[in-house]
DOZAMAR-649216 format. One record per residue (C-alpha): residue number from 1; residue in three letters; x, y, z. Coordinates in Angstrom, 2 decimals, decimal comma. Layout:
<sites>
k:r:px:py:pz
NUM:ALA:X:Y:Z
...
</sites>
This chain:
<sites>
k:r:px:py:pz
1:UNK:19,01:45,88:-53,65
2:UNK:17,97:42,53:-53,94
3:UNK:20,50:41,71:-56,51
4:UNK:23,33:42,89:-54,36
5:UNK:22,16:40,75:-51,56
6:UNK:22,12:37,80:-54,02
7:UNK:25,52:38,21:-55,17
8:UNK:27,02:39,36:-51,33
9:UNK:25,55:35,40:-50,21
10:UNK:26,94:34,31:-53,55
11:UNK:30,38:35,41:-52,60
12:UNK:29,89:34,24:-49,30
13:UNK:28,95:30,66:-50,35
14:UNK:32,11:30,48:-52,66
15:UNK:34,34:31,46:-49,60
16:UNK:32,74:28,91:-47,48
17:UNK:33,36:26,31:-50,20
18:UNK:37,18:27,94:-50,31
19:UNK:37,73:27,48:-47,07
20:UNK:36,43:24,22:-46,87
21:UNK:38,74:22,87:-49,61
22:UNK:41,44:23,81:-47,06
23:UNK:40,27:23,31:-43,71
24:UNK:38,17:19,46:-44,12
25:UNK:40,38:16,60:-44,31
26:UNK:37,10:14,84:-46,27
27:UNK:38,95:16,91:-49,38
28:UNK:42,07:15,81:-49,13
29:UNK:41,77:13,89:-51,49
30:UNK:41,64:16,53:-53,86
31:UNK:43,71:18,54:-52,73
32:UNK:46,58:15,61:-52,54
33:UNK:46,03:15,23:-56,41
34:UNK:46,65:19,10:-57,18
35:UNK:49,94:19,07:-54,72
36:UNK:51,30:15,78:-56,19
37:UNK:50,74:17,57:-59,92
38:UNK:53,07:20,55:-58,41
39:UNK:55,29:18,05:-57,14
40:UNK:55,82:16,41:-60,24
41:UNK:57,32:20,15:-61,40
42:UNK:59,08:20,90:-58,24
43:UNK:61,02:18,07:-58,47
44:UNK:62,07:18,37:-62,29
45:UNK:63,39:22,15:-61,76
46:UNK:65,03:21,24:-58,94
47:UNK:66,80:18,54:-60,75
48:UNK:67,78:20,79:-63,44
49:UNK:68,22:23,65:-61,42
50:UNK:69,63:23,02:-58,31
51:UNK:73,40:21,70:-57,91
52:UNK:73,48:18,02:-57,39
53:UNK:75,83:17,32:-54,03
54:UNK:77,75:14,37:-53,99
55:UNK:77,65:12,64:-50,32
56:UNK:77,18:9,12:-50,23
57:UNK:75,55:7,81:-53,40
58:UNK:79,86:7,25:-55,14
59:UNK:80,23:5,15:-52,38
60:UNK:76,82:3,04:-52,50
61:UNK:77,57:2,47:-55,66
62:UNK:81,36:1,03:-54,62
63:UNK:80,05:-1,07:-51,93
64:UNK:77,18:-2,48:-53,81
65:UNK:79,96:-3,04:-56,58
66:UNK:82,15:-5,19:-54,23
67:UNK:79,23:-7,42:-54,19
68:UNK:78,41:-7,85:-57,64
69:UNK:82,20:-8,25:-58,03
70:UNK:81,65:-11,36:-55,93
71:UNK:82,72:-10,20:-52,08
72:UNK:80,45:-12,14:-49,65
73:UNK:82,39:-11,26:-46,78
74:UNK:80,44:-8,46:-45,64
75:UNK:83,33:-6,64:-43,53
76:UNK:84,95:-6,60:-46,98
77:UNK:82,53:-4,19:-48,54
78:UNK:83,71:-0,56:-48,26
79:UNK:83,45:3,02:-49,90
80:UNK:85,30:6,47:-49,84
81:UNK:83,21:6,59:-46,21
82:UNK:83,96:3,46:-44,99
83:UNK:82,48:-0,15:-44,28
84:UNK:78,89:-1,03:-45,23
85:UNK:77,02:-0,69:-42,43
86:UNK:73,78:-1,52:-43,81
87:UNK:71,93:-4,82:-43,85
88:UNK:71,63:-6,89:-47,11
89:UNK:68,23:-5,24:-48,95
90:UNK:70,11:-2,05:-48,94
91:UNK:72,42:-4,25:-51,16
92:UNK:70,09:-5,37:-53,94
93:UNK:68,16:-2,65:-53,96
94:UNK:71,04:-0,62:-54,51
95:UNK:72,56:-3,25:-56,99
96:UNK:69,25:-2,90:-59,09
97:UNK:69,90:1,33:-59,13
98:UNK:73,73:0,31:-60,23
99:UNK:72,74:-1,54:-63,15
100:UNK:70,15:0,85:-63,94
101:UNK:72,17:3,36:-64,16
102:UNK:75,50:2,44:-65,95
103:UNK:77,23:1,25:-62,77
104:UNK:76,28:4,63:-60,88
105:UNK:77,94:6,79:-63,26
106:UNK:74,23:8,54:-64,92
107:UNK:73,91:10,53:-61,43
108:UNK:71,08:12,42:-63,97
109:UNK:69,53:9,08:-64,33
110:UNK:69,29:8,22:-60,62
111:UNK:67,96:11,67:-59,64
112:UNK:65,01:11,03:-61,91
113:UNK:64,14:7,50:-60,18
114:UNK:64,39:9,31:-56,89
115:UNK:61,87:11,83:-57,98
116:UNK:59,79:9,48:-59,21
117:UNK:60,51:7,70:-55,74
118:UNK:59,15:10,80:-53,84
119:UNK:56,20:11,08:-55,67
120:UNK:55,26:7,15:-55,00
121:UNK:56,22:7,71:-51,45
122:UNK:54,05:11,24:-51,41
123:UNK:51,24:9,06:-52,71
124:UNK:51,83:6,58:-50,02
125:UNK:51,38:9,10:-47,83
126:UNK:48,48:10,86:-48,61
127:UNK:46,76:7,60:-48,64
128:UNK:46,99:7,65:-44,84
129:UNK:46,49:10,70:-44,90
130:UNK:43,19:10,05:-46,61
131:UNK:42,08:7,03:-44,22
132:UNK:42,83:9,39:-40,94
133:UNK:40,63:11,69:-41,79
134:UNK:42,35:14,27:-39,28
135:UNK:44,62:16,55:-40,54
136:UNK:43,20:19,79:-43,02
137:UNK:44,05:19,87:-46,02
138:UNK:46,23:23,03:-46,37
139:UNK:49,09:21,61:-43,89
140:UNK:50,02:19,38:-46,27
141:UNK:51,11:22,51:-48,96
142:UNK:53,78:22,53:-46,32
143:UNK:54,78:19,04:-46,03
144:UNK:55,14:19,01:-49,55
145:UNK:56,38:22,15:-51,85
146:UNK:57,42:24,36:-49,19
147:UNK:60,29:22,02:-47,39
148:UNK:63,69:22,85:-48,63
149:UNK:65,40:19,85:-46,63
150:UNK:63,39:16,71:-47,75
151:UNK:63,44:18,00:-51,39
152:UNK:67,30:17,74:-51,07
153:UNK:67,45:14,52:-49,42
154:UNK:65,69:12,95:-51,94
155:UNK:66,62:14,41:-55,51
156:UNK:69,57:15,96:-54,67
157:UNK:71,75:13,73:-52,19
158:UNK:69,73:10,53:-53,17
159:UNK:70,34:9,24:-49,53
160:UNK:68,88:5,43:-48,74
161:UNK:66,74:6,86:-46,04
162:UNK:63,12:7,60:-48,43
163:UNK:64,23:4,02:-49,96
164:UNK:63,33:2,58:-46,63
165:UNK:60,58:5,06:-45,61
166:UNK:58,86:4,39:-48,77
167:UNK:58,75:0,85:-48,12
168:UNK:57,38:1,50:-44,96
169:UNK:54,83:3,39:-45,48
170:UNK:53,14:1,27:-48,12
171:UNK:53,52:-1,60:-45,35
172:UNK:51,15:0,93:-42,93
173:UNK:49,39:1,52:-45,92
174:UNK:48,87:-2,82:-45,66
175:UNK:48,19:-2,76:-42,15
176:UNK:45,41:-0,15:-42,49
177:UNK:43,75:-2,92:-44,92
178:UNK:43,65:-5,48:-42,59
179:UNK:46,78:-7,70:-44,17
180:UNK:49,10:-7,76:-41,68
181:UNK:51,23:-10,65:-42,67
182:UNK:52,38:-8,74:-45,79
183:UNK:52,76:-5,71:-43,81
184:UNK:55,01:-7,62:-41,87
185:UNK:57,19:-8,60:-44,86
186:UNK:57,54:-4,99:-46,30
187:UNK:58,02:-3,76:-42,67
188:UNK:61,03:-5,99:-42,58
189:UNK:62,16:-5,41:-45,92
190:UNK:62,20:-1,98:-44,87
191:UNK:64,22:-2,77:-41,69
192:UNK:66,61:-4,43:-43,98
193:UNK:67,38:-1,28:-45,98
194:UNK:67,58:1,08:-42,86
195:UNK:67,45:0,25:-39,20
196:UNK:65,70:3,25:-38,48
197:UNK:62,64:1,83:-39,36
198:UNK:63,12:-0,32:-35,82
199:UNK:62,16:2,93:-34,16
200:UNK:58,11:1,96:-35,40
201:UNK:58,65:-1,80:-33,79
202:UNK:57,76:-0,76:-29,87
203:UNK:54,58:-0,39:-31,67
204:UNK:53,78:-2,66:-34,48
205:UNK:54,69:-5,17:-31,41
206:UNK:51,96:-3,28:-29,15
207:UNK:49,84:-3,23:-32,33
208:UNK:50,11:-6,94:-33,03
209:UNK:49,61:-8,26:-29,64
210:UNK:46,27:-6,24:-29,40
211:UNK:44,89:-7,57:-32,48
212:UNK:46,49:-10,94:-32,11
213:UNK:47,54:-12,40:-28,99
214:UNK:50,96:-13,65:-28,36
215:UNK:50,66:-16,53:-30,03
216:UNK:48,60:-14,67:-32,87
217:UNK:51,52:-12,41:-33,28
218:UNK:54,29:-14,91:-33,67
219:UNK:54,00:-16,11:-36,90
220:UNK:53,89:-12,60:-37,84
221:UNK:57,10:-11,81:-36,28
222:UNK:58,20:-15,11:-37,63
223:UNK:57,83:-13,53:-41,10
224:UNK:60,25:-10,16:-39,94
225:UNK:63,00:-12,42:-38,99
226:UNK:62,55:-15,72:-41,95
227:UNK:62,84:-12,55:-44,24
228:UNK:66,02:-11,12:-42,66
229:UNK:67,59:-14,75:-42,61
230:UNK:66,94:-15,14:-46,60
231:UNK:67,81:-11,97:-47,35
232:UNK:71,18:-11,99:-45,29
233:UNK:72,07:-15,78:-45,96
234:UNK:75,15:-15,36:-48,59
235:UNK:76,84:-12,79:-46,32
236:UNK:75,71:-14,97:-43,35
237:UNK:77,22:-18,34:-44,96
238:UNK:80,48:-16,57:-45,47
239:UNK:81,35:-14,68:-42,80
240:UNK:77,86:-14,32:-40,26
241:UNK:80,09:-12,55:-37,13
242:UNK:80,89:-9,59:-39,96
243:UNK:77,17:-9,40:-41,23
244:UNK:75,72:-9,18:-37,76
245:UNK:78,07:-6,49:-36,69
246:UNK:78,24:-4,46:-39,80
247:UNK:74,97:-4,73:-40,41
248:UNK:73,25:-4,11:-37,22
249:UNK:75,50:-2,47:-35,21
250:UNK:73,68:-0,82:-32,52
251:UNK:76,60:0,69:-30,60
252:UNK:78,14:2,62:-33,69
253:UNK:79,44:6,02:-32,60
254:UNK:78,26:9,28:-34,38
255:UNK:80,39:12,09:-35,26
256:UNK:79,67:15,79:-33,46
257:UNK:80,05:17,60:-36,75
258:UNK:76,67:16,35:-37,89
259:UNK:74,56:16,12:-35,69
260:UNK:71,36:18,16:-35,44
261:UNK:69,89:17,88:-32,08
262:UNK:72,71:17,82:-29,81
263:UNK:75,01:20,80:-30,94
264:UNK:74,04:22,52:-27,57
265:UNK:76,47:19,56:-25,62
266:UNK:80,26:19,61:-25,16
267:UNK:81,81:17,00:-27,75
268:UNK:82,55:14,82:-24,65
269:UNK:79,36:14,29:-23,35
270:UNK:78,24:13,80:-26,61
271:UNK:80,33:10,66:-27,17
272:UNK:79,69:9,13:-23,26
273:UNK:78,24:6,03:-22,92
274:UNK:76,30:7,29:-19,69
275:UNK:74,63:9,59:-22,09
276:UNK:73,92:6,87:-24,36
277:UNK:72,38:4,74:-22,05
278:UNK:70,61:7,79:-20,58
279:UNK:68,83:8,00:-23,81
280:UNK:68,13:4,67:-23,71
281:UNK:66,21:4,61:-20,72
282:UNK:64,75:7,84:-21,40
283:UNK:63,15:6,12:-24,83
284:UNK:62,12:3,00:-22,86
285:UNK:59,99:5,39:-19,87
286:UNK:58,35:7,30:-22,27
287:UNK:57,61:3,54:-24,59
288:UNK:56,11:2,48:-21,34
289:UNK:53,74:5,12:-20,72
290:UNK:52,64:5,65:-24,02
291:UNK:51,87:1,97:-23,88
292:UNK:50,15:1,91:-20,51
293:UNK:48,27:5,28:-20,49
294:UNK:47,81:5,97:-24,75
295:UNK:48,24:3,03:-26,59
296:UNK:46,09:0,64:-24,55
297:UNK:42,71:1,53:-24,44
298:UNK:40,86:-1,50:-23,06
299:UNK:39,23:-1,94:-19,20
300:UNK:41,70:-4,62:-18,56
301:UNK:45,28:-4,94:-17,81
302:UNK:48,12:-4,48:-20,31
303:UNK:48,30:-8,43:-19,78
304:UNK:45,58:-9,39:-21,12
305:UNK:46,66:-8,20:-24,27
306:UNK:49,34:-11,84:-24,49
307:UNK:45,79:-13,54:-24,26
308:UNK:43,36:-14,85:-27,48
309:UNK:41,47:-11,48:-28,20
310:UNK:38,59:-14,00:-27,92
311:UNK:39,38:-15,32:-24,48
312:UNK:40,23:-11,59:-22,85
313:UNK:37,49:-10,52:-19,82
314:UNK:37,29:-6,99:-21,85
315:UNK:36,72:-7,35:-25,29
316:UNK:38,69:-4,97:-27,57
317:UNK:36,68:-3,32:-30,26
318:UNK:38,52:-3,56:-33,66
319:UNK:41,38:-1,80:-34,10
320:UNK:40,48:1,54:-36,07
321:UNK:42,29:3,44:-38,63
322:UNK:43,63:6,33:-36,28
323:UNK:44,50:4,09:-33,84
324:UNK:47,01:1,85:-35,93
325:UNK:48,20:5,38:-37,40
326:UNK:48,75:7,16:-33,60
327:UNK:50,46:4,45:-32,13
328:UNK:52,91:3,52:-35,08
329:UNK:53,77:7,20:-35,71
330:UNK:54,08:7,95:-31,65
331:UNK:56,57:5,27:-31,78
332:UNK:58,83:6,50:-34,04
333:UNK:58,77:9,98:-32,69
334:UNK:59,65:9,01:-29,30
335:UNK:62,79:7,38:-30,63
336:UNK:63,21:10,54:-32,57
337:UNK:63,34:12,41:-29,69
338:UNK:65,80:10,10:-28,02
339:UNK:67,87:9,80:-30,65
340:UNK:71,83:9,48:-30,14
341:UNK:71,97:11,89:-32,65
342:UNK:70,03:12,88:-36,04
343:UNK:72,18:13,71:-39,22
344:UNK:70,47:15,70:-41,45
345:UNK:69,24:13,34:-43,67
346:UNK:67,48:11,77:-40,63
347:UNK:64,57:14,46:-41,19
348:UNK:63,16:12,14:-43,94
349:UNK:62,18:9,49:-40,72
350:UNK:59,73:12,16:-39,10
351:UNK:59,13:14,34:-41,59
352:UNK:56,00:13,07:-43,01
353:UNK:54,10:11,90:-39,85
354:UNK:54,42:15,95:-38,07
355:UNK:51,01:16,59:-39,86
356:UNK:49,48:13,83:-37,75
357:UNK:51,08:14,06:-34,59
358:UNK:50,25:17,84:-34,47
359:UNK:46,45:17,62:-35,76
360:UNK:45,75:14,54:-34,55
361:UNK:44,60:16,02:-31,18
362:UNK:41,19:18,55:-31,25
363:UNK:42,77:21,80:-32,60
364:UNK:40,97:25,41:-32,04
365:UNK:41,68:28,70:-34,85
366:UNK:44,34:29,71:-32,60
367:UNK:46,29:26,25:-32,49
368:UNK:46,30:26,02:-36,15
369:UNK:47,85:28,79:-36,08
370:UNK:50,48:27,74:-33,51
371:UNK:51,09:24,19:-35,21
372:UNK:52,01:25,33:-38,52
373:UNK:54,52:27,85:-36,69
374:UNK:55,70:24,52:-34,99
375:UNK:56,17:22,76:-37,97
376:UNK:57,76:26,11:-39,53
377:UNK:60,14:26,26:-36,76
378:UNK:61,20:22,02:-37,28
379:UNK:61,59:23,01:-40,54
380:UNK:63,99:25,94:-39,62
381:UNK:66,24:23,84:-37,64
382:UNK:66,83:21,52:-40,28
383:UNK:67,68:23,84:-42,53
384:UNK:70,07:25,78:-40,58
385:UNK:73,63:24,10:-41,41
386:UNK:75,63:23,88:-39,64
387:UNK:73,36:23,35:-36,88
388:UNK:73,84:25,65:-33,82
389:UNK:73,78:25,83:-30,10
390:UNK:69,79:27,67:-30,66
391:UNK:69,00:25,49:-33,14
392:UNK:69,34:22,40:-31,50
393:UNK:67,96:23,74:-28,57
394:UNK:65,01:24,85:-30,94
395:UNK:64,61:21,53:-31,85
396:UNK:63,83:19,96:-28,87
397:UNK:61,84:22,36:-27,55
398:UNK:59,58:21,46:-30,67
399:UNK:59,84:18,19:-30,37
400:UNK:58,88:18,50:-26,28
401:UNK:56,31:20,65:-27,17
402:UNK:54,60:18,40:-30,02
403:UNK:55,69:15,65:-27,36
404:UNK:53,23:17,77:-24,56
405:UNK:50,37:17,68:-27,17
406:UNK:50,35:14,12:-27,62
407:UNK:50,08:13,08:-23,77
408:UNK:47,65:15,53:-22,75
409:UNK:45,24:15,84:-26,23
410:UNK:44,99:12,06:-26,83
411:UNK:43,13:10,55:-24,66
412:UNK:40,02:12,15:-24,45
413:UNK:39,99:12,38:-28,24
414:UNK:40,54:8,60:-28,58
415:UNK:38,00:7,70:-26,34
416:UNK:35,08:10,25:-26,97
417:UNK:35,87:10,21:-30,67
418:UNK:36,82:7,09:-32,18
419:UNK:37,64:7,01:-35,97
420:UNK:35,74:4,29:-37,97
421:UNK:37,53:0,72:-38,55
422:UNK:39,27:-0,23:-41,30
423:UNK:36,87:-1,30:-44,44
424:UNK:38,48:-4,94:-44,27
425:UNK:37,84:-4,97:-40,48
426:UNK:33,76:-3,64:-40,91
427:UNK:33,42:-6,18:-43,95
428:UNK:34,59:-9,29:-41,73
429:UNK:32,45:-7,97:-38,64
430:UNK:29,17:-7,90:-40,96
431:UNK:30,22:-11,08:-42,23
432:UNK:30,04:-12,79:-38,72
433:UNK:27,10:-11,44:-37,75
</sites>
């Protein structure tokens, strides 16, 4: 009798220790090495298994090929679909993937770097993932092996989106460490592959002034643009009116067939500019109140955050890990959900913060539940193509949903439960006492 009850609390311990493995974030770690391993064979038999899909890598390689043909005259670079409209990093990074692989022709070759591209950026990732200390560890079995779409984007379309998403992560990744000036520079490098990354500025901005001050903050921003002047100087000595435009054309019009989130609208309301600026004002409210009621979390006014931390009535307590993390992800997905429209390769821009913005707020047994249905559902309308009248519908309901979550389960978790500071921040605080 005894015996049995020995082995019935053995069992019992083991399960516990199962379902710890899965539910505490404290083992992500772990469990981030064993999904990386599985990555690492994902991605091989999908590149020898799945179909590659030519899209837009051919012409890449032709407009990066105008350039190493000598063309400075950035309205002069062009593919099979159409002008460069990309600013110069997405150039020499591109150029370096052209050598490497025989002028663009070893498409094998190039999937291979992108794989090993996803697993650096998956790494990236995780690290985050690791300094949050939020999400459990078995939601991230589905932000890895189990999504279809990103898988695609990466090894089999080998888009310039996770070029520019990997970049930026390993400059939050710098941020988190306390070394914001080189966060900076990779922040804008990433910018310079991809202007999507802009949609994380509202809030490296907010970020900055808060540990900073204005003045603080300007050499930092100083960096972002010296970096975009080096890195865009031959096009801009030739011909800067094309660069500017071509390169950072905010006004370009997207075409209906691809888009993801507004399939549910009539084709001319789709192209107004009322819309447009609709959106636009819609993305700047809901910047505003994250700002006022989320994002700052001091006694004092907004203001005081253009004055010397030192010199502000309220002094802020050190920026922690979550904190940097919440309001640089929030950021993004508020532009997400404003968006003109997303292509399908656009998933790659969200895809890896969902995790967070879903578990980032307290979460009961049921809610789990509910969240990973959410992020099933995402999922879903990504991977219906072409999209659909429900699934773009779908999609924002998600999005207004995860959107919901944020506003209302935020605030009394950031200021009853405050994650601990970055190491670099805790070091220097010791240090001047």
């Amino acid at each position: 009798m005894a015996a049995g009850w020995g082995l019935a609390a053995a069992v019992r311990r083991a399960w516990r220790e199962r379902q710890a493995v899965l539910l505490e974030p404290s083992y992500t770690p772990l469990v981030a090495a064993c999904l990386c391993l599985a990555e690492s064979v994902v991605n091989l038999w999908v590149i020898r298994r799945v179909p590659y899909t030519e899209i837009d890598w051919k012409a890449y390689m032709q407009e990066v090929e105008g350039f190493a043909n000598g063309t400075l005259d950035y309205s002069q670079l062009k593919g099979d679909t159409g002008p460069l409209v990309y600013p110069a990093g997405f150039v020499y990074i591109f150029l370096g993937l052209y050598y490497a692989t025989g002028r663009g022709t070893d498409i094998r070759l190039a999937q291979y770097l992108f794989a090993g591209l996803y697993l650096l950026n998956l790494l990236l990732v995780f690290r985050i993932y690791c300094r949050t200390n939020k999400v459990p560890p078995y939601v991230f079995f589905f932000m890895c092996c189990a999504s279809y779409r990103i898988h695609s984007i990466f090894v089999l379309r080998l888009f310039n989106d996770p070029v520019a998403m990997a970049i930026l992560f390993l400059a939050i990744n710098l941020f988190l460490e306390e070394h914001w000036s080189w966060g900076c520079l990779l922040f804008s490098l990433a910018v310079s592959v991809k202007m999507n990354i802009l949609l994380f500025a509202p809030g490296l901005l907010f970020l900055l002034l808060q540990r900073f001050g204005l003045l603080g903050c300007i050499p930092k921003l100083c960096i972002c643009a010296l970096l975009q002047v080096v890195l865009g100087l031959p096009f801009l000595l030739v011909n800067p009116v094309g660069y500017l435009t071509r390169s950072f054309d905010l006004g370009r019009q997207f075409q209906f067939k691809w888009t993801v989130n507004w399939r549910f609208l009539p084709e001319e309301v789709f192209q107004n500019r009322t819309f447009h600026a609709t959106l636009l004002l819609a993305h700047l409210a809901g910047l505003g109140l994250f700002a006022l009621h989320r994002w700052h979390r001091s006694k004092g006014s907004v203001l005081a955050l253009l004055k010397d931390p030192a010199e502000r009535k309220h002094t802020s307590p050190p920026l922690t890990v979550n904190e940097i993390v919440f309001v640089l992800f929030s950021s993004n997905f508020l532009g997400i959900c404003c968006s003109r429209s997303l292509h399908y390769q656009f998933y790659v821009w969200y895809f890896h913060t969902l995790p967070y913005l879903l578990w980032c707020t307290p979460t009961t047994k049921l809610a789990h539940m509910l969240k990973v249905l959410l992020l099933g559902v995402i999922e879903l309308c990504w991977n219906t193509y072409p999209s659909t009248v429900c699934s773009s519908l779908s999609l924002h309901v998600c999005h207004g949903l995860v959107l919901l979550q944020l506003w209302y389960g935020t605030a009394p978790l950031m200021a009853s439960h405050p994650s601990p500071p970055s190491r670099r921040t805790t070091a220097m605080s010791k240090k001047a006492q």
